[in-house]
C-alpha positions in Angstrom: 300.4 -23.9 73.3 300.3 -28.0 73.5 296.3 -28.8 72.7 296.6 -32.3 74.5 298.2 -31.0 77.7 295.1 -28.2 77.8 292.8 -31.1 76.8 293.9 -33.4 79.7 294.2 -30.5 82.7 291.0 -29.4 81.5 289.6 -33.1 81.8 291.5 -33.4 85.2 289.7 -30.4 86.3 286.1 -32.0 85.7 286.8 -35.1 86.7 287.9 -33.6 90.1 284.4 -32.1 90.4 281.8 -34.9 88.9 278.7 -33.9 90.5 279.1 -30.2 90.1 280.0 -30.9 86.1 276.9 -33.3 85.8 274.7 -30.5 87.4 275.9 -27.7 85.2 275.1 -30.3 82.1 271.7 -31.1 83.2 270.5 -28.2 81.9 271.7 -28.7 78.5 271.0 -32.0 78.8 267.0 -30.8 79.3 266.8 -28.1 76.7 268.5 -30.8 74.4 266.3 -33.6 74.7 262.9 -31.0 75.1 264.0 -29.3 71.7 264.3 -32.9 69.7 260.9 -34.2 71.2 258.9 -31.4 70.5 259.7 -31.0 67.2 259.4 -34.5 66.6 255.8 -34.3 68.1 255.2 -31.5 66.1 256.3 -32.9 63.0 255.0 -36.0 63.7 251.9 -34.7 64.1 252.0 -32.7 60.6 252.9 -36.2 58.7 250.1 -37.6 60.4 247.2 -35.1 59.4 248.9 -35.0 55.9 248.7 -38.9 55.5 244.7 -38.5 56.9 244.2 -35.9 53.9 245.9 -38.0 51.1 243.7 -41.0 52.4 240.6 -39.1 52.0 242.1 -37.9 48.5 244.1 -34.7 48.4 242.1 -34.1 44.7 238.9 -33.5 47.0 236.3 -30.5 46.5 233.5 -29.6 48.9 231.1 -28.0 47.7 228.7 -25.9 50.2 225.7 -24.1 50.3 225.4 -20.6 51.1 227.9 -17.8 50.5 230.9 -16.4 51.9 230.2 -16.2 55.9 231.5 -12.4 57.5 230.3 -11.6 60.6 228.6 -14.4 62.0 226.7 -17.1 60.5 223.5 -16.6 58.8 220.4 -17.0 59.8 217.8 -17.3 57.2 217.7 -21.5 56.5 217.0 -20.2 52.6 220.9 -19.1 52.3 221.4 -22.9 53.1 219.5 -24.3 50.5 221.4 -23.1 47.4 222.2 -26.4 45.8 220.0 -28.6 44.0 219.7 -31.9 42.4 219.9 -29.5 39.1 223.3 -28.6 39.9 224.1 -32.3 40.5 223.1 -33.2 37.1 225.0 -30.2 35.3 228.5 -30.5 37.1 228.2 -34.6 36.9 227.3 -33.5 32.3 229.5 -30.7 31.8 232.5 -30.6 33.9 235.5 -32.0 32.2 237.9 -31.8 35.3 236.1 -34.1 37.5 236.9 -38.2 37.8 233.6 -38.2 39.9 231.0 -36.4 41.9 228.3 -36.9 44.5 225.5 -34.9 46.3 225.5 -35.2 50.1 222.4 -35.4 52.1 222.1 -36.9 56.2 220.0 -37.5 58.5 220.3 -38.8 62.4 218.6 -40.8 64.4 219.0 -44.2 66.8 219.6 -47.4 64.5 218.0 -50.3 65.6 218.0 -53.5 64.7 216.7 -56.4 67.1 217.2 -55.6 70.5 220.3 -53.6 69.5 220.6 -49.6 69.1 222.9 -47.0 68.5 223.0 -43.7 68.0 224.2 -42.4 64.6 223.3 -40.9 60.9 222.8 -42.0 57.3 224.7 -40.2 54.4 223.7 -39.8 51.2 225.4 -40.0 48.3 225.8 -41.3 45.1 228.1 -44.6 43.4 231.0 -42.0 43.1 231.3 -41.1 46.8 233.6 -44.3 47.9 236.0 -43.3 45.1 236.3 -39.8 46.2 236.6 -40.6 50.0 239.0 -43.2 49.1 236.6 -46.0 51.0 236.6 -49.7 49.8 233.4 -52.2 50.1 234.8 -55.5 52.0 231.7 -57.6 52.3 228.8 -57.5 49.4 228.4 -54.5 46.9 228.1 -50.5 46.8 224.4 -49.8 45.9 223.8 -49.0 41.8 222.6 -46.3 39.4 219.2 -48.2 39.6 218.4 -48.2 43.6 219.3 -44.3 43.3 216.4 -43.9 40.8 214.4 -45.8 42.8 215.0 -44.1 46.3 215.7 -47.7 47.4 216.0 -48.8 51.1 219.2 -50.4 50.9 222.7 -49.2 52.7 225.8 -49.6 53.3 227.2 -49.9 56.9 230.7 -49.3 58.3 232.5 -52.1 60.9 231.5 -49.6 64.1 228.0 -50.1 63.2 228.6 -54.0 62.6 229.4 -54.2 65.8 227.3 -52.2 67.9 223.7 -53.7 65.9 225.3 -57.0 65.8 227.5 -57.6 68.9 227.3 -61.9 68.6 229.5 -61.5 65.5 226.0 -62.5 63.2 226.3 -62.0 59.5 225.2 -58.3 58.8 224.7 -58.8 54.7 220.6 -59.1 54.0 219.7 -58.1 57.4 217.6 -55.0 58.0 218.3 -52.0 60.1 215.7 -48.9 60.9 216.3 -45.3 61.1 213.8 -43.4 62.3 211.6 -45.9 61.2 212.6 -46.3 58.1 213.8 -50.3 56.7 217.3 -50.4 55.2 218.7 -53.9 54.0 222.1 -54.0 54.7 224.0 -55.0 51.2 227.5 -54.3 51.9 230.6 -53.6 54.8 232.8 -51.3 54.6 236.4 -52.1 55.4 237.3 -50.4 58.3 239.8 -47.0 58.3 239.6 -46.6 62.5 239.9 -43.2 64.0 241.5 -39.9 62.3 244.0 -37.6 64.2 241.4 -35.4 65.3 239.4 -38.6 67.1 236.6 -39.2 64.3 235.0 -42.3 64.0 235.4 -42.8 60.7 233.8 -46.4 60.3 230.9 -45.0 62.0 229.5 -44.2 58.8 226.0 -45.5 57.0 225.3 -44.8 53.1 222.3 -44.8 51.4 221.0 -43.3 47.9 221.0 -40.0 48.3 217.3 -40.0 46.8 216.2 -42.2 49.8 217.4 -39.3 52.2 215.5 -36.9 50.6 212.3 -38.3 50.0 211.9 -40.9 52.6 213.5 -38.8 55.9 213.8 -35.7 55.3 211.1 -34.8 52.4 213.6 -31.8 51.2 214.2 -30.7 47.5 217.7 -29.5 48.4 221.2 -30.5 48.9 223.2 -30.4 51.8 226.5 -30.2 50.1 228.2 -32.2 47.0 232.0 -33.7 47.2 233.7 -34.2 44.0 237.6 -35.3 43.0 239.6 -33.5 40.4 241.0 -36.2 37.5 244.0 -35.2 39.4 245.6 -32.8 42.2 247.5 -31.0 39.3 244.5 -29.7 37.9 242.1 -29.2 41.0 242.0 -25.4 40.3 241.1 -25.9 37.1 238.1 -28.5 38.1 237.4 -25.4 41.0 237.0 -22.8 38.6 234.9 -24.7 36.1 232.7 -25.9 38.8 232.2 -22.4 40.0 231.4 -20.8 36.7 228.6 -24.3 35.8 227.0 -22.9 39.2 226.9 -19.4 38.6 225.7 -20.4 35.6 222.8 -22.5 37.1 222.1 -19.8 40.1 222.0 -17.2 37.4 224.2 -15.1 38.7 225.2 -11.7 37.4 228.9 -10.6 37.4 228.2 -8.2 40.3 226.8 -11.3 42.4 228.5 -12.9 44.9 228.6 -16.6 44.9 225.7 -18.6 47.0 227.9 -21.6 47.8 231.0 -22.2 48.8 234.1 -24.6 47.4 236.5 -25.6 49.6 239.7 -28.0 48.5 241.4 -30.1 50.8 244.7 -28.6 49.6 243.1 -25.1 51.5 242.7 -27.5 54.1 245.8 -29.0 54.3 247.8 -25.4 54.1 245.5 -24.4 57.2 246.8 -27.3 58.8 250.0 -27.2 57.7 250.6 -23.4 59.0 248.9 -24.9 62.4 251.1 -27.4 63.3 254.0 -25.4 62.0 252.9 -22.7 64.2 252.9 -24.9 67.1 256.0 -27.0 66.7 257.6 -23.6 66.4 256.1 -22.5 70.0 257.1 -25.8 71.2 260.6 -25.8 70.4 261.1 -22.0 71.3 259.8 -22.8 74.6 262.3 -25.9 75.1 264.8 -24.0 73.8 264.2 -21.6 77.0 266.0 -24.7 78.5 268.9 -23.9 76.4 269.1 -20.5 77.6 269.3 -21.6 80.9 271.4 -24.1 81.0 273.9 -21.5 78.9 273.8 -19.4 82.1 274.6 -22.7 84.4 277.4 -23.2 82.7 278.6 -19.7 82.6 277.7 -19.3 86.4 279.7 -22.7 87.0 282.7 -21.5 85.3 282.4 -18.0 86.9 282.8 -20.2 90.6 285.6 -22.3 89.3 287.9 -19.4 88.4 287.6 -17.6 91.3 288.2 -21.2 93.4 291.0 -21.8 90.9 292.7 -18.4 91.2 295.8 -19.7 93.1 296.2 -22.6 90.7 295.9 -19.7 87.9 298.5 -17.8 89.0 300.8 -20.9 90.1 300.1 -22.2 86.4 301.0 -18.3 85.1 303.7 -17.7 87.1 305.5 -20.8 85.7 304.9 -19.6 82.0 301.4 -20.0 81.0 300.3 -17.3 79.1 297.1 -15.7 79.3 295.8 -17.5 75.9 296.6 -20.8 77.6 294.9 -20.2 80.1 291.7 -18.7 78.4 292.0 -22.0 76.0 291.6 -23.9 78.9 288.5 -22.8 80.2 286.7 -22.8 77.2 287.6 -26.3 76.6 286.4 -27.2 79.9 282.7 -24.9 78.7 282.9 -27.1 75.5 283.5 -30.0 77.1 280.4 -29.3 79.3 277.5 -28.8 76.5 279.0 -30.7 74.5 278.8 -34.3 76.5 276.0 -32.8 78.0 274.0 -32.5 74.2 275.3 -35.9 73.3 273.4 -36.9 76.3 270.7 -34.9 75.3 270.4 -36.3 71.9 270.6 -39.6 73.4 267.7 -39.2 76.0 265.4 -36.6 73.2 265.8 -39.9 70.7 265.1 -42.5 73.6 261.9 -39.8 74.5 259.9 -40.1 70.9 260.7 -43.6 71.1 258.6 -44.2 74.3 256.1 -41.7 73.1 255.7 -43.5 70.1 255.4 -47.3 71.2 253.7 -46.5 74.6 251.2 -43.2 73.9 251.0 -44.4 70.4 251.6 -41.0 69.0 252.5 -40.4 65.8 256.6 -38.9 65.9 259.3 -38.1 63.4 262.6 -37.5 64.3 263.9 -34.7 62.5 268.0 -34.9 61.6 268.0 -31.3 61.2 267.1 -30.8 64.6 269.5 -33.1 66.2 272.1 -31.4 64.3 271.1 -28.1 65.5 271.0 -29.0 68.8 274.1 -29.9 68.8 275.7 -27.0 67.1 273.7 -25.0 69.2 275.2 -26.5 72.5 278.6 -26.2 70.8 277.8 -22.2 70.3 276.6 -22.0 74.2 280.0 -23.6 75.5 282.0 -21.3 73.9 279.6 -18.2 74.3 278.6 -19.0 77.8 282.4 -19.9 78.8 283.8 -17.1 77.5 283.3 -14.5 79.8 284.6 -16.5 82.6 287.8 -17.7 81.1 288.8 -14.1 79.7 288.1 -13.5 83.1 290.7 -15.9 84.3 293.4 -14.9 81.4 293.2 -11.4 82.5 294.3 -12.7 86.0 297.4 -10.8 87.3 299.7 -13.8 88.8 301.3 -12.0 91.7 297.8 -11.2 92.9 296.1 -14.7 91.9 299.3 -15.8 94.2 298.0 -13.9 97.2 294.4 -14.8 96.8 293.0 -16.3 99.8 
């Protein structure tokens, strides 16, 4: 058996047949590129939403009012005020797990100032919230310990609300906005974070004391939720635990009670996510790999044609002392030769894809190696799995009767 004589006649053969070659690898050459893209979009996407969560600190706790919801949500508005400023007070004293901690109150309305209005909400919090969400102050100062006590009117504004109360590019710092009638005096801007991966505004954003939302729009005794941060990821189920036992503590809960509130870690959140997005990109790439599939079956439908065209050159070629294992060698180098130049095409046009995606759509793509390799391995398999039928076919050819084949 000479490899390099099989090799050439084999590269003779497609040469002689260009266009029906480069239809038989357009399949693989589909499935190839669809495969790499998806998963890059896939994974992409997962890097992205895990980037988001680390900026708004992956040592974040939620806490929520109300219990565990089965069935439906509930209906009676007392199940939704569980948390207090008492509870505040005891998980900022006695939790030793937490770097800081603050209560969460809102309240929407149009925000005027002059002439200009836009529709949005106040939050708040307390000093400790820009830590936890990972948010810096670019112009003036956060509010203080003292304007809390004080329920003072004063705020903090993101650069979406800079822009839509003062469009002429006016200094925002000592100017006063309303809420619902309410005065605020702007004393500081936050820098801006633009949009997250699920389209959130997230410099659309106005703090306050959290005091001033309770008292002066709202008049409640309740809070609406309180976000803390571990001292570190390491030890957020630690800080979970210990915050859960301060509160049953406060609720006066018996050991047969169920919880009234609710904690929620953005590590839960990011495993949610996570198992998402893997769950998708798996879907994805099973359904280009349909492509795959199909473009396997090209090829072994191709290869099918081209024996029974080539019968007479078989049996010539037989006749003259090729043996059966030559001939079947043959074939499946011409298979190989198929997916294989047809992934490497693949590859080339799946890579060329995410970069498009990427600089033109803007969306977030990360080219996995495994995947390429795969691919490729995977077009490798189909050659030889797809081609061999055909070409044992074509060994098992009797010459005298390939001869007489019309």
């Amino acid at each position: 058996m000479n490899w390099a004589n099989l090799f050439k006649i084999s590269l003779k053969a497609l040469a002689n047949n260009k266009m029906r070659a480069f239809l038989t690898m357009l399949g693989i050459i589909i499935g190839v590129a669809a495969v790499i893209t998806m998963i890059a979009l896939g994974q992409g996407a997962k890097q992205n939403i895990q980037s988001e969560i680390s900026g708004m600190g992956s040592n974040m706790i939620m806490i929520h009012p109300g219990g565990e919801r089965r069935g439906g949500v509930r209906l009676d508005p007392s199940e939704m005020q569980t948390l207090k400023e008492a509870d505040y007070e005891a998980l900022r004293k006695e939790s030793l797990f937490l770097a800081g901690i603050s209560p969460n109150v809102s309240s929407s309305g149009q925000l005027i100032s002059g002439n200009n209005n836009y529709p949005s909400s106040v939050s708040g919090v307390s000093t400790d919230y820009i830590a936890i969400r990972q948010l810096n102050v670019e112009k003036g100062e956060m509010f203080t310990e003292a304007d809390i006590k004080k329920s003072a009117k004063v705020c903090v504004i993101g650069t979406t609300i800079v822009d839509n109360l003062f469009p002429d590019g006016s200094e925002p710092l000592g100017k006063t906005i309303r809420l619902n009638q309410v005065p605020l005096k702007v004393i500081g801007v936050l820098e801006s974070k633009g949009y997250n991966s699920m389209g959130m505004d997230q410099d659309d954003i106005v703090l306050v004391p959290y005091t001033t939302v309770m008292k002066r729009f709202r008049a409640i005794n309740y809070l609406e939720g309180i976000f803390a941060s571990a001292i570190s990821e390491d030890i957020t189920d630690l800080a979970t635990a210990d915050i859960e036992d301060i509160l049953r503590r406060q609720h006066k809960l018996k050991d047969t009670d169920e919880n009234d509130f609710m904690i929620r870690t953005q590590q839960e959140l990011s495993e949610i996510l996570d198992t998402t997005t893997n769950l998708l990109t798996t879907l994805l790439a099973c359904i280009a790999g349909i492509s795959l599939l199909v473009g396997g079956i090209g090829i072994m439908n191709i290869m099918y044609v081209s024996v029974t065209e080539r019968t007479r050159e078989i049996g010539l070629r037989m006749s003259v002392g090729a043996r059966g294992i030559d001939i079947l060698v043959q074939f499946l180098i011409e298979a190989i030769l198929i997916s294989i130049t047809g992934g490497i095409i693949g590859i080339l046009i799946g890579c060329g894809a995410c970069a498009a995606v990427k600089y033109l759509a803007h969306w977030p793509v990360a080219i996995q190696l495994w995947s390429v390799v795969l691919s490729f391995l995977v077009c490798t398999f189909t050659g030889v799995f797809f081609g061999w039928y055909p070409a044992k076919k074509a060994a098992a050819l009797d010459p005298i009767d390939a001869l007489r084949y019309e």
